[in-house]
N, C-alpha and C positions, 0 to 999 in steps of 0.2 A: 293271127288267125285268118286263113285265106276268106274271104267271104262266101257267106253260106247261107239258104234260105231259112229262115224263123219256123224251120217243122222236124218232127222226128217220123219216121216215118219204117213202116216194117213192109218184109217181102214173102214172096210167095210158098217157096219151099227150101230144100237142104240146099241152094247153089242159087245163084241169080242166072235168070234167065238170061239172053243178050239183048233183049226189049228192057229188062227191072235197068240191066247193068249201064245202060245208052239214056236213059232216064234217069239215073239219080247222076253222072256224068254233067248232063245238061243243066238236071234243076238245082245238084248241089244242096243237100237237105244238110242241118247243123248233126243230126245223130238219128239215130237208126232204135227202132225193137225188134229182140228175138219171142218169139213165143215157141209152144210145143212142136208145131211143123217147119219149124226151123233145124229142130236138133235133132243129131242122132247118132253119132260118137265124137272123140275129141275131135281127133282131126278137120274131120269134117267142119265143126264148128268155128276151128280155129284160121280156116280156111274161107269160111262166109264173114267171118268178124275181119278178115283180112281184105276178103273183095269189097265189103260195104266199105272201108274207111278207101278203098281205092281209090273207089267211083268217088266219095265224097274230096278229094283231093286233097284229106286232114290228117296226118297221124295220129292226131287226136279227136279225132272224131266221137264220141261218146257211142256204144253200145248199150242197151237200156234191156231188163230183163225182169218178169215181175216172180223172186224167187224170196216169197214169204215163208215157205211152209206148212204144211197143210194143204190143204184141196186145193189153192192158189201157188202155183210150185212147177215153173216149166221144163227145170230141168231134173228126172227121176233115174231113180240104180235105172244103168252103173256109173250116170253120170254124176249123182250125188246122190247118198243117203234122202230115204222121206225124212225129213223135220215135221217138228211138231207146229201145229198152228199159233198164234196169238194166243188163244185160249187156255191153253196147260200151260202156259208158260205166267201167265196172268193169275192163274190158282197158286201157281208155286209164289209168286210174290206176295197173295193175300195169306198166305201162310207164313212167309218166312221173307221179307222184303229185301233182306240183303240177297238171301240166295236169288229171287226173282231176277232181279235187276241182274245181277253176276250170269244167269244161265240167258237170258235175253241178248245181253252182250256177248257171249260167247256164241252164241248161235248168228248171230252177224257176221263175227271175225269167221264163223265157219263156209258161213256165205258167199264172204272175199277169198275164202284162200278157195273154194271151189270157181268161182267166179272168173276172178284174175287169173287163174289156169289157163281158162279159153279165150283169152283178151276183152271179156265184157265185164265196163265198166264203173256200171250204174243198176242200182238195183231200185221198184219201186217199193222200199219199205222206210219207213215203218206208218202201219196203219195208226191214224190216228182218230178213228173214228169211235165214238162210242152208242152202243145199241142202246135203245129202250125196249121195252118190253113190248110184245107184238110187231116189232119194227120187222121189214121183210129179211129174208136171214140174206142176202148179198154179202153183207157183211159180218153178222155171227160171229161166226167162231175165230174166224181174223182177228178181233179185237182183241185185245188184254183186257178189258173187263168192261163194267157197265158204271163206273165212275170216274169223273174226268183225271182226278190225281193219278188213280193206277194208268191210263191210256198213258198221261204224261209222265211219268216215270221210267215206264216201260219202253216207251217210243224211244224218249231221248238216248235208252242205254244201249239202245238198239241201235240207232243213227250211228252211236259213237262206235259201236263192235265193227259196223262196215266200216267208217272211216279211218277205224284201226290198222284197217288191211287195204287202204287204200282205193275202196269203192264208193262210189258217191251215192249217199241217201235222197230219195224221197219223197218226204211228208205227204201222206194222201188220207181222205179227198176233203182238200180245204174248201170253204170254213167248216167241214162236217157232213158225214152221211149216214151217220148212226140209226138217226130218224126217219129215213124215207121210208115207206111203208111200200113201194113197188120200186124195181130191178130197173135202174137205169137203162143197162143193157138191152130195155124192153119197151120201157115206159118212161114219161118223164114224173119224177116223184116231187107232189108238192107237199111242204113240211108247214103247216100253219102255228105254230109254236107262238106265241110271245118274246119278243124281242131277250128281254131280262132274261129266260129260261135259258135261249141259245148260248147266248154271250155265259151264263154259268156254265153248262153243259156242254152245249157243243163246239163253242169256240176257246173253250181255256186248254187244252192238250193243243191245240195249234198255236196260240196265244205262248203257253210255256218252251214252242220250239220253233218261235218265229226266225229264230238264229241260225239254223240252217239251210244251206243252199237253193233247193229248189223243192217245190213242191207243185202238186197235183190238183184240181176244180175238184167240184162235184158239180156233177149236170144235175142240180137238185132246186126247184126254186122256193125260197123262204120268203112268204108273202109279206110276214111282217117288214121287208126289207125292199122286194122287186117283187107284186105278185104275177109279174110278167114274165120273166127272162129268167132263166137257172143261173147259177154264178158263173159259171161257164162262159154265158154270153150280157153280163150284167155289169156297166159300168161303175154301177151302184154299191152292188156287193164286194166288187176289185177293190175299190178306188176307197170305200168309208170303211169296208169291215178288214177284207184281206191285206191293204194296206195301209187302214188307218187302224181301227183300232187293236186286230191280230198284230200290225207291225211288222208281217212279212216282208221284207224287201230283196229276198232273194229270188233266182229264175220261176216264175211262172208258167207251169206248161197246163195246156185245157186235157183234162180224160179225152179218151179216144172218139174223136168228132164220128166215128161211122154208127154208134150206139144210135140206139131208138131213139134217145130219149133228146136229143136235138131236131129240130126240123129245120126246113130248108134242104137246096141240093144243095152237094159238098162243098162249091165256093164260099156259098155266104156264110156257111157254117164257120170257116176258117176267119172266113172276113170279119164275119160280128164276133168272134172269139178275140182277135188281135186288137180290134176297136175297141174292146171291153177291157183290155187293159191284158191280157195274158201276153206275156213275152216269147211264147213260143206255141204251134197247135202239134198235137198228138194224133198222128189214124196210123191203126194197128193192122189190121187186118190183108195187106197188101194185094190189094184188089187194082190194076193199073183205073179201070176206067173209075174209080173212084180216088184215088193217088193225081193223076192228073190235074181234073178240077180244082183242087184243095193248093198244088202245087202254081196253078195259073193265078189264086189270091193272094199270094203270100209273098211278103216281099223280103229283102235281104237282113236279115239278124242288124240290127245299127243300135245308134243311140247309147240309152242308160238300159234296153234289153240284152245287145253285146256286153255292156259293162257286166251284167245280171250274171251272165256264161260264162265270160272269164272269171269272176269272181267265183263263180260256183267250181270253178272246174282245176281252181288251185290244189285244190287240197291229194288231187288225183294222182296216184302211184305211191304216196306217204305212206308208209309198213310200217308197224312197229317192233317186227323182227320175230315176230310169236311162232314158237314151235308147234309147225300143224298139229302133229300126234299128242301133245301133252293138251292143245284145246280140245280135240275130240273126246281124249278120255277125260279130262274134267266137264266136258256135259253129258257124257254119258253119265256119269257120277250121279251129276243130280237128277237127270229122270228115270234112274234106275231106282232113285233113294225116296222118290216118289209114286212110283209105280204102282 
């Protein structure tokens, strides 16, 4: 793996600039996000997923895309069917748990075969966050339900459907964001819970899929734990909950440092992120005079964080040979039979 900077990092619009394309050349970021003003037919796409892994100097460069379903869903007809959210697919299991889990996994596998179309190779799902009642909707209907067993059930089948077809899962937003009562994106949301309640609650669907690759912060601080620092930039939270007792020890990347709900300007953001134990920082939003900063703290992927990536990044390109057509029409199957 040529060496590469410890950030994922996204651009501006359908094409790089020759300012994005002369910067990520120089800073070498380890993988890249598409969002909605990224895309806009194939080609196109397939031709930005081609310049980004350029500039990064990796053929394998990882392309990151957050295509959950529902309201959360970057790429839309004609470049893929709407899917349905977390939520209908979470009813279907409290009704019928074998179909649940079957139509969750299918909807993954349908995600890769759309996905790996356009050479991106990382999706951020499966949510694993479960809501409580009044909690702010951020996350809602994302979820598969509002008990830890179904999140983890449903997650896990979900991971497997992407890595069925060869796209890389993941898990967000660890240890939990079910609970925040205000939108990261905005504010930073503190969770005052009782230790005992999280650890049942909100860290057991993370805890049952500690086993895969990489996973996502939540910029959320759980007093009982850090009433300082959100886990995102919390030593505390990394090091005793996400790696001790969840037992995560695959890639760690932080949500997207440009959200409200961090402070500091972009360096230190990056910096107390990677200090706090994250393997890699995430900004979305590709803003250069915010991309710079973030790029001048962050130092070359190494260590047991390298180990982290490679490790994560085995499983990448591994099909299981599934007939697109026969998956599509078997989950139409089941949300027509729900309807």
């Amino acid at each position: 793996m040529t060496e590469s900077k410890a950030m994922i990092l996204g651009c501006s619009g359908l094409s790089l600039t020759p300012d994005e394309a002369a910067f990520f050349r120089d800073e070498r970021p380890w993988a890249f996000i598409l969002f909605a003003r990224n895309v806009s037919e194939p080609g196109q796409i397939r031709d930005l997923v081609g310049a980004l892994r350029d500039c990064s100097g990796r053929n394998d460069a990882l392309v990151f895309i957050d295509q959950e379903g529902g309201r959360v869903q970057r790429l839309r007809p004609p470049l893929a069917p709407n899917y349905p959210a977390g939520s209908p697919l979470g009813a279907l299991y409290r009704h019928d748990s074998q179909a649940g889990l079957r139509a969750a996994w299918l909807l993954s596998r349908l995600h890769a075969f759309d996905l790996s179309a356009l050479g991106i190779t990382a999706d951020c799902l499966p949510v694993l966050d479960v809501p409580v009642e009044g909690a702010h909707d951020v996350i809602g209907n994302r979820a598969y339900g509002k008990d830890p067993d179904t999140v983890a059930a449903m997650g896990r089948a979900a991971a497997e459907g992407l890595l069925a077809g060869g796209v890389l899962p993941v898990i967000k937003h660890i240890p939990g964001h079910g609970r925040a009562f205000s939108d990261s994106h905005h504010a930073l949301p503190v969770v005052d819970t009782p230790l005992e309640e999280l650890r049942r609650h909100d860290f057991a669907p993370f805890k049952a899929n500690a086993g895969f690759g990489m996973a996502m912060t939540a910029h959320v601080i759980y007093s009982a734990i850090d009433p300082e620092r959100p886990a995102t930039t919390s030593p505390k939270v990394i090091s005793d909950y996400i790696r001790g007792e969840i037992g995560f020890d695959g890639l760690l990347m932080s949500d997207d440092l440009s959200m409200k709900a961090l402070s500091g300007d972009f360096a230190a953001r990056a910096a107390a992120s990677l200090a706090a134990g994250c393997d890699v920082v995430l900004h979305c939003n590709g803003l250069m005079d915010e991309m710079a900063p973030v790029a001048s703290a962050v130092p070359a992927l190494q260590g047991r964080a390298l180990e982290r990536a490679k490790r994560a990044m085995a499983p990448l390109g591994r099909t299981d040979g599934a007939d697109e057509s026969a998956v599509r029409d078997e989950f139409a199957a089941y949300f027509e039979a729900v309807a």
